[in-house]
C-alpha positions as CSV (number, residue, x, y, z in Angstrom):
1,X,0.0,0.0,0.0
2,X,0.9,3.7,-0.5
3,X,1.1,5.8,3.0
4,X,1.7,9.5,1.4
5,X,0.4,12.9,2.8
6,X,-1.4,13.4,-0.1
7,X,-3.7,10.0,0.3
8,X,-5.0,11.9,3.3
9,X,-8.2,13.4,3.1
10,X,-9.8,15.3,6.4
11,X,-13.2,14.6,7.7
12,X,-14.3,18.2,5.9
13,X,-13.1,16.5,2.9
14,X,-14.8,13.5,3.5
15,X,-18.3,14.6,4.1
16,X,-18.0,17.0,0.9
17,X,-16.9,14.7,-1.6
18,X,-19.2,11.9,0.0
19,X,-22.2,14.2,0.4
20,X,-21.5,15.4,-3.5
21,X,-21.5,11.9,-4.4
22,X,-24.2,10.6,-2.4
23,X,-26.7,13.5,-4.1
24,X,-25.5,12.3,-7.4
25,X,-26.8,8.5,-7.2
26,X,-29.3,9.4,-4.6
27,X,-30.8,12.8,-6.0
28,X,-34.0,13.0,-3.4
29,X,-33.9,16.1,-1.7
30,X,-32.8,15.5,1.8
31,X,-34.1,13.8,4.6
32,X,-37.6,13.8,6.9
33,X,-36.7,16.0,9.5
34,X,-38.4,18.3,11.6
35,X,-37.5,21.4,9.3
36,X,-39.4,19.7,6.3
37,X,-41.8,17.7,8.2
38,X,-44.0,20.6,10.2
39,X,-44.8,23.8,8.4
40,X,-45.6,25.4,11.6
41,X,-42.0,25.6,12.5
42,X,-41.0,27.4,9.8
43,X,-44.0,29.5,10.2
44,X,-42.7,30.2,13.6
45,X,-39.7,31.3,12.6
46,X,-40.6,33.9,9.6
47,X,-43.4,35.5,12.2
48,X,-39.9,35.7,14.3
49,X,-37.7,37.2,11.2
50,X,-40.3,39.5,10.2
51,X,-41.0,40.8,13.7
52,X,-37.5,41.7,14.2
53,X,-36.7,43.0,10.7
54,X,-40.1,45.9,10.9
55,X,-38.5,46.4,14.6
56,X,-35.2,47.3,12.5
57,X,-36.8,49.2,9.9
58,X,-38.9,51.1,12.0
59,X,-35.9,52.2,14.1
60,X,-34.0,53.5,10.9
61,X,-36.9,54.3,9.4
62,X,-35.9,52.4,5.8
63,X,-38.6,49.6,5.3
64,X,-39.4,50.6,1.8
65,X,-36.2,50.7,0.6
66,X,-34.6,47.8,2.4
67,X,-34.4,44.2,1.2
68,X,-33.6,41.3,3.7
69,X,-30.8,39.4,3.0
70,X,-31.2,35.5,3.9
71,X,-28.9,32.6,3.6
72,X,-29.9,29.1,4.7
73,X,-27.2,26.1,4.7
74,X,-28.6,22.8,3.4
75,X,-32.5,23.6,2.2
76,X,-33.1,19.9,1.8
77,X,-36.6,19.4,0.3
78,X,-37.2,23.5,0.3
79,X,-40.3,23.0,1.8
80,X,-39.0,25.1,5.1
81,X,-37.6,28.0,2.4
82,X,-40.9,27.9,0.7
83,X,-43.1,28.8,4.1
84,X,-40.4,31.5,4.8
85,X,-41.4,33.1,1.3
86,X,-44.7,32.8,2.1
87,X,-44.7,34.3,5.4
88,X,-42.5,37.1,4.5
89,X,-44.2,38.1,1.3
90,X,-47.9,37.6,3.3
91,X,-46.4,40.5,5.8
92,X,-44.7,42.5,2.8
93,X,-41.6,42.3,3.0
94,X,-38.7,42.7,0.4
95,X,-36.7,39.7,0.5
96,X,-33.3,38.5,-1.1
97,X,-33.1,34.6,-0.4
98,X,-29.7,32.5,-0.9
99,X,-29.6,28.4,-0.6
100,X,-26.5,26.8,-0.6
101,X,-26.1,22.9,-1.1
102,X,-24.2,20.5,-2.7
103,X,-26.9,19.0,-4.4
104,X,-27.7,20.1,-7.8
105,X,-31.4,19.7,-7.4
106,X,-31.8,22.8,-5.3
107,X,-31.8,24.9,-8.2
108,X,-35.7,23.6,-8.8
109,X,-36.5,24.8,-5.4
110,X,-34.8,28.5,-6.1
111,X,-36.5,28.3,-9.2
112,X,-39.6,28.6,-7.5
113,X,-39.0,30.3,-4.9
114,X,-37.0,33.1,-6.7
115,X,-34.1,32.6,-4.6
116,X,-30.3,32.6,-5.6
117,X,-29.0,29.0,-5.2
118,X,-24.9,28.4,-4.8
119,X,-24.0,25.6,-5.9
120,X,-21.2,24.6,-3.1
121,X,-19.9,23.3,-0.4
122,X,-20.7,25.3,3.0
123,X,-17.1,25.9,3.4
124,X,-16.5,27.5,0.0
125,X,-19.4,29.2,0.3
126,X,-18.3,30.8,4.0
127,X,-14.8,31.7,2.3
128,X,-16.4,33.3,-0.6
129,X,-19.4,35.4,0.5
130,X,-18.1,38.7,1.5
131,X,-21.6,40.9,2.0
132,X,-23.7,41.2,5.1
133,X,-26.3,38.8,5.9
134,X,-29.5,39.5,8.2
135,X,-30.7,35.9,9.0
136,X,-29.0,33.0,8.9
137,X,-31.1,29.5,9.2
138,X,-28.8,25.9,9.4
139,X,-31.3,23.0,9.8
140,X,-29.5,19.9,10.1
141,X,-26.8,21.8,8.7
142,X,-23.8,22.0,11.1
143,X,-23.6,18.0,11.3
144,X,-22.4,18.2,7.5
145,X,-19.8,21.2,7.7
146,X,-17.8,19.3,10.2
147,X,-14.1,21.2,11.8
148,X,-11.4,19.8,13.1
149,X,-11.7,15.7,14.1
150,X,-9.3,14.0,16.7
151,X,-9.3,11.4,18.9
152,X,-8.6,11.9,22.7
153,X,-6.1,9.0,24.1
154,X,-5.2,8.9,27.6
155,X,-2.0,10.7,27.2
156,X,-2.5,12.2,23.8
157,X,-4.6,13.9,21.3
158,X,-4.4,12.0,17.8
159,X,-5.5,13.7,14.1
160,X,-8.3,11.6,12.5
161,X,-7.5,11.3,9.0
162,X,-9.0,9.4,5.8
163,X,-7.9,7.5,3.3
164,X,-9.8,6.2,0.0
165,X,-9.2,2.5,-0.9
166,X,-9.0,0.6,-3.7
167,X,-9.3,-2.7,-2.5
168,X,-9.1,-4.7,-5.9
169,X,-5.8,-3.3,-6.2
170,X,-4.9,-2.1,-2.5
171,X,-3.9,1.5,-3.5
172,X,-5.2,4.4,-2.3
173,X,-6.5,7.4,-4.4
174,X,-5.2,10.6,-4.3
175,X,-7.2,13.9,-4.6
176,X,-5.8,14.5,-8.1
177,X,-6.7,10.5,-8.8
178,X,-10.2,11.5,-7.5
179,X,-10.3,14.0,-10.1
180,X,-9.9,11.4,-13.1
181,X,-12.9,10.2,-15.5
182,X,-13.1,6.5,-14.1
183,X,-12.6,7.3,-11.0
184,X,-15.8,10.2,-10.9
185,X,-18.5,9.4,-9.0
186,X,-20.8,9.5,-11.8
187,X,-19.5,6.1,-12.4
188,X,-19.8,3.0,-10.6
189,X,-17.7,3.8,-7.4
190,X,-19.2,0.8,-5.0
191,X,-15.6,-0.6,-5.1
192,X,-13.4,2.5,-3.2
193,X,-14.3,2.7,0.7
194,X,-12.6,5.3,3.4
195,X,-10.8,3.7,5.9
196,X,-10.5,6.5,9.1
197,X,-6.5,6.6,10.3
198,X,-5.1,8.6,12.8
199,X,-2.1,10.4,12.9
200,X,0.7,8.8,14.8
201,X,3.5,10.8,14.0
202,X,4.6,14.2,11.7
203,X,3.9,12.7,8.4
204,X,2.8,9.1,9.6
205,X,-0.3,7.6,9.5
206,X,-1.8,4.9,10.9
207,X,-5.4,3.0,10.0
208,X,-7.1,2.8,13.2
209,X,-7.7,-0.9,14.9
210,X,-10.1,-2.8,17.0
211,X,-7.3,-2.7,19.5
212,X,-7.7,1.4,19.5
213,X,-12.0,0.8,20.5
214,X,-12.2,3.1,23.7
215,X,-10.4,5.9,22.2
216,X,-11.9,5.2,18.5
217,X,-15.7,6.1,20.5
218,X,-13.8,9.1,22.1
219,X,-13.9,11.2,18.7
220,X,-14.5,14.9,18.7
221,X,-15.7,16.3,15.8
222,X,-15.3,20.5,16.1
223,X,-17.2,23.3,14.6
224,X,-15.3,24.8,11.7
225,X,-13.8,27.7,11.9
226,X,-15.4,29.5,8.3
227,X,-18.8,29.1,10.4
228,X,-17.4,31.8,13.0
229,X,-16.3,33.9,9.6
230,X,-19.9,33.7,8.7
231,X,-21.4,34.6,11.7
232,X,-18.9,37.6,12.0
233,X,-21.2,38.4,8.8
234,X,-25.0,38.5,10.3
235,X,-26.5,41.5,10.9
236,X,-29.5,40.5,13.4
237,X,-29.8,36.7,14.2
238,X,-30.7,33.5,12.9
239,X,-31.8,29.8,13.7
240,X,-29.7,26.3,13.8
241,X,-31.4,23.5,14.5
242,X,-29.5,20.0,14.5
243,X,-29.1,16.3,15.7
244,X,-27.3,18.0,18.8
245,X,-24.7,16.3,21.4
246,X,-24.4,17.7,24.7
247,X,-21.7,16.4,25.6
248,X,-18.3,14.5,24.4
249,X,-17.8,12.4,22.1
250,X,-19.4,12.7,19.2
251,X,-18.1,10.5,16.9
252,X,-18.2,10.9,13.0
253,X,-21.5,8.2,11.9
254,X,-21.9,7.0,8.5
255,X,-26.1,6.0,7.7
256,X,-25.4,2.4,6.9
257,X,-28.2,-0.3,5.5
258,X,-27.4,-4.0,5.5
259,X,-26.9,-4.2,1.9
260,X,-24.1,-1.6,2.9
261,X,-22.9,-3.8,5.8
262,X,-23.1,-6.9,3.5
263,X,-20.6,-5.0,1.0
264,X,-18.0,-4.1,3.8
265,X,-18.1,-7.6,5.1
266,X,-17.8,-9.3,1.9
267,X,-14.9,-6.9,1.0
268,X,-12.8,-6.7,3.8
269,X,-13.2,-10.7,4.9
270,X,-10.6,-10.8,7.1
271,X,-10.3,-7.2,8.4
272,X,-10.3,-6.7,12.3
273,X,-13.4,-4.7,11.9
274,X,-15.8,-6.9,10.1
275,X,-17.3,-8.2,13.4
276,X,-18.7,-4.8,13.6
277,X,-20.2,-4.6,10.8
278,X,-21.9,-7.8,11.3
279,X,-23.1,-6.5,14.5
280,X,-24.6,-3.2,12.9
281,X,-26.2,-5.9,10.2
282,X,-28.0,-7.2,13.2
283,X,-29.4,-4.4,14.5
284,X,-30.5,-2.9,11.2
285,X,-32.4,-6.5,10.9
286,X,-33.9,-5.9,14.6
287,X,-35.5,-2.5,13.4
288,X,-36.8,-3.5,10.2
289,X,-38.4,-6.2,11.7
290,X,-40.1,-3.7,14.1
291,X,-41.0,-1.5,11.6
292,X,-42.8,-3.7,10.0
293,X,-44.8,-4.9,12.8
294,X,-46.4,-1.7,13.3
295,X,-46.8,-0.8,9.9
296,X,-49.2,-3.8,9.3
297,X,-52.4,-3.9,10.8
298,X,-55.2,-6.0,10.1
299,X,-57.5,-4.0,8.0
300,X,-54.5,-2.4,5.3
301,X,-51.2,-4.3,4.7
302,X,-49.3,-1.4,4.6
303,X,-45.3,-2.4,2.4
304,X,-42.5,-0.6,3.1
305,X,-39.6,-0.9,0.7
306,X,-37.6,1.7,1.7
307,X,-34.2,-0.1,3.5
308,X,-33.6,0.4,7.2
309,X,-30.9,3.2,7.6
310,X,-29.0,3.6,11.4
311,X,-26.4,6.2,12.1
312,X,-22.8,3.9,13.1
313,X,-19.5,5.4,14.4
314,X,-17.9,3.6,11.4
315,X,-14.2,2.9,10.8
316,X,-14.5,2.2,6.8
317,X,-17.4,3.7,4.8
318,X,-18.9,2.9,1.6
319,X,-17.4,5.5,-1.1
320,X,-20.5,7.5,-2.3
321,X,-23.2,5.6,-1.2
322,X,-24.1,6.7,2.2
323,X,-24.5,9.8,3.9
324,X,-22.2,10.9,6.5
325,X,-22.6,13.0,9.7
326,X,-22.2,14.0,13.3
327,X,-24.1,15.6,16.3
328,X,-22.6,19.2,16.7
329,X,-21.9,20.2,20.4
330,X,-24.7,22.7,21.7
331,X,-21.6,23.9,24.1
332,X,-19.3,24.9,21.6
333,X,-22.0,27.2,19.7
334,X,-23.4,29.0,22.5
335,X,-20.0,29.2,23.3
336,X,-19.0,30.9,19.9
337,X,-22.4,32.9,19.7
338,X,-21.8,34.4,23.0
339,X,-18.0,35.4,21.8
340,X,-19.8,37.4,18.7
341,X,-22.3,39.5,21.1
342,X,-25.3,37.3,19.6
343,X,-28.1,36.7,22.8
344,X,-29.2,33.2,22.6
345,X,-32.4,30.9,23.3
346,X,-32.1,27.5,23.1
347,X,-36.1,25.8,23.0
348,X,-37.6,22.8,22.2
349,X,-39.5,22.7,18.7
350,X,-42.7,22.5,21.0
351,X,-42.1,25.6,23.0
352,X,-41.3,27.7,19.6
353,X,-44.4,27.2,17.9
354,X,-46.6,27.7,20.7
355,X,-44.6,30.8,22.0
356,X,-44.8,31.9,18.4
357,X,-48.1,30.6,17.7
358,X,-50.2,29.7,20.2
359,X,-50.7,26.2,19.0
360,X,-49.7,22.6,19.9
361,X,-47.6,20.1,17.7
362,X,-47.2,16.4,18.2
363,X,-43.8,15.4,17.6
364,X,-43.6,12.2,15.7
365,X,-41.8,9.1,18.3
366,X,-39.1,8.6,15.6
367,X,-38.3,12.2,15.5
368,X,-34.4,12.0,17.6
369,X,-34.8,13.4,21.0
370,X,-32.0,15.6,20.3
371,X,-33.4,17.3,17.2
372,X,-36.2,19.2,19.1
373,X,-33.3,21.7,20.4
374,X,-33.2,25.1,18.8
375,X,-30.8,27.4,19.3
376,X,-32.1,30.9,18.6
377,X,-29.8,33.6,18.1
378,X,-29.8,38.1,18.0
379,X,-27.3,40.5,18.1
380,X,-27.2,41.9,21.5
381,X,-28.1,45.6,20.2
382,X,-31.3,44.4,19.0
383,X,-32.9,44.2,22.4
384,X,-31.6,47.7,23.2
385,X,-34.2,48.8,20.0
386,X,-37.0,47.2,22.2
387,X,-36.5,50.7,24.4
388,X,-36.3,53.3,22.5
């Protein structure tokens, strides 16, 4: 095998080449989530964008001749962008709306919505934009613009690193290889994997092993550092909601399905991590099974065919085919808004819509605990404008 610098590829990398990929051979926009999934929250949060944009204009006396300037991270199926428009255009307000995604796709939604669409990575995108921004919205966003990722040992701090395998001939790809027509995405790719390594000395890497198991679950994934560039940029506030972790770790999870599980064990026989992935097929089989118990009933057999996908800490991924993620730490925001002078609320989807409208939701039982949390954010001079 080849063990150059250049064959390493960090977990920013990884999650924007894999999410690229994984929009090209799976081009459905996004995932169920709470954003897409009840209108009411978005409509809680344009009655929220609105109120403190006329509480703006009023003060500086420029409503007519203002526009808002909106950026939201990962729009997913648009519907949350399409109820913003809506509010904001049923209170009249002059809008400028930018989506940024990987995914090609998006461009329909900004089509419709008469929104500008970026066609990038977050991180591009966060080096690039140089204007001013009134309200930014990240749903489910964060977990896919990942920092800096490193393992905590018990008497060290290790680099998590990744390399892409080619396990018919045991080489591993470079970026530039990447690049190349047969090795494009658009292709067949089902034969490349990452295999996560850690960094065991200046310019030595090392794949990570069974042996390594405590420290491998002690991963921290960090927020990047463009994402404090781009707050530096908001003029009045803005709303990330996520999968959040409250604590450490929070390892980097790949959404595997057996067939994927299947693949990795068939491919990597004899690897020390295979027993894992025979363990995740398991448990995938475990909630299938479940799922289909309660979605038959006696009076309408009710078929599924969608494949069971779970969330894994996972040491070798499927190139292309699956998405990758992590859980943000809600520490290390509020920590970072707080640095930038932004006041912030965290609340629970619940509490936002009835504070917002005066109506109850019912949270679906598969929703993740974690997702109702909302962090809220304002610059801290906007609640001086409440007095004059």
């Amino acid at each position: 095998m080849k063990h150059k610098n250049n064959h390493i590829f960090t977990t920013r990398e990884l999650i924007e080449i894999q999410s690229t990929a994984y929009y090209y051979q799976h081009p459905d926009l996004g995932f169920a989530t709470i954003a897409n999934s009840y209108p009411e929250y978005a409509q809680a949060i344009g009655n929220i964008f609105a109120r403190m944009w006329k509480k703006l204009c009023q003060f500086k006396n420029e409503r007519k001749t203002s526009k808002m300037i909106l950026v939201e991270l990962g729009p997913g199926t648009g519907i949350f962008a399409e109820k913003i428009v809506d509010v904001l255009m049923n209170q009249d307000i002059s809008f400028s709306y930018h989506l940024v995604d990987v995914n090609e796709r998006i461009s329909e939604v900004a089509e419709r919505i008469d929104a500008t669409f970026h066609h990038e990575t977050f991180e591009r995108f966060a080096r690039k934009w140089k204007k001013k921004i009134d309200f930014l919205v990240a749903n489910q966003a964060l977990d896919m613009w990942p920092g800096k990722n490193f393992i905590l040992g018990k008497n060290s701090t290790k680099k998590v690193g990744w390399k892409l395998l080619q396990p018919e001939t045991m080489n591993f790809i470079t970026k530039d290889d990447l690049m190349d027509a047969h090795l494009s995405w658009k292709k067949n790719s089902r034969s490349l994997f990452w295999i996560k390594h850690l960094q065991v000395g200046k310019k030595k890497w090392k794949k990570i092993s069974p042996k390594k198991k405590d420290s491998f679950l002690e991963e921290h994934v960090k927020l990047p550092m463009m994402l404090t560039k781009l707050l530096r940029e908001i003029r009045l506030g803005g709303i990330i909601q996520d999968y959040w972790t409250f604590g450490e770790p929070n390892p980097l999870a790949a959404g595997l399905t057996k067939v994927d599980c299947r693949l990795i064990q068939e491919t990597f026989a004899s690897d020390p991590w295979t027993p894992l992935y025979r363990y995740y097929e398991t448990i995938l089989e475990h909630n299938e099974k479940n799922r289909n118990k309660r979605l038959y009933t006696k009076k309408q057999a009710i078929k599924d065919d969608l494949p069971s996908i779970t969330w894994f800490p996972a040491p070798i991924i499927p190139f292309g085919s699956v998405d990758v993620t992590h859980a943000p730490n809600m520490e290390e925001l509020i920590d970072k808004l707080s640095k930038l002078h932004f006041n912030h609320s965290i609340l629970t989807v619940d509490e936002l819509i009835n504070n917002e409208l005066q109506s109850a939701i019912s949270t679906s039982p598969t929703d993740w605990k974690s997702e109702r949390f909302i962090v809220f954010f304002e610059k801290e001079w906007l609640t001086a404008l409440s007095f004059q």
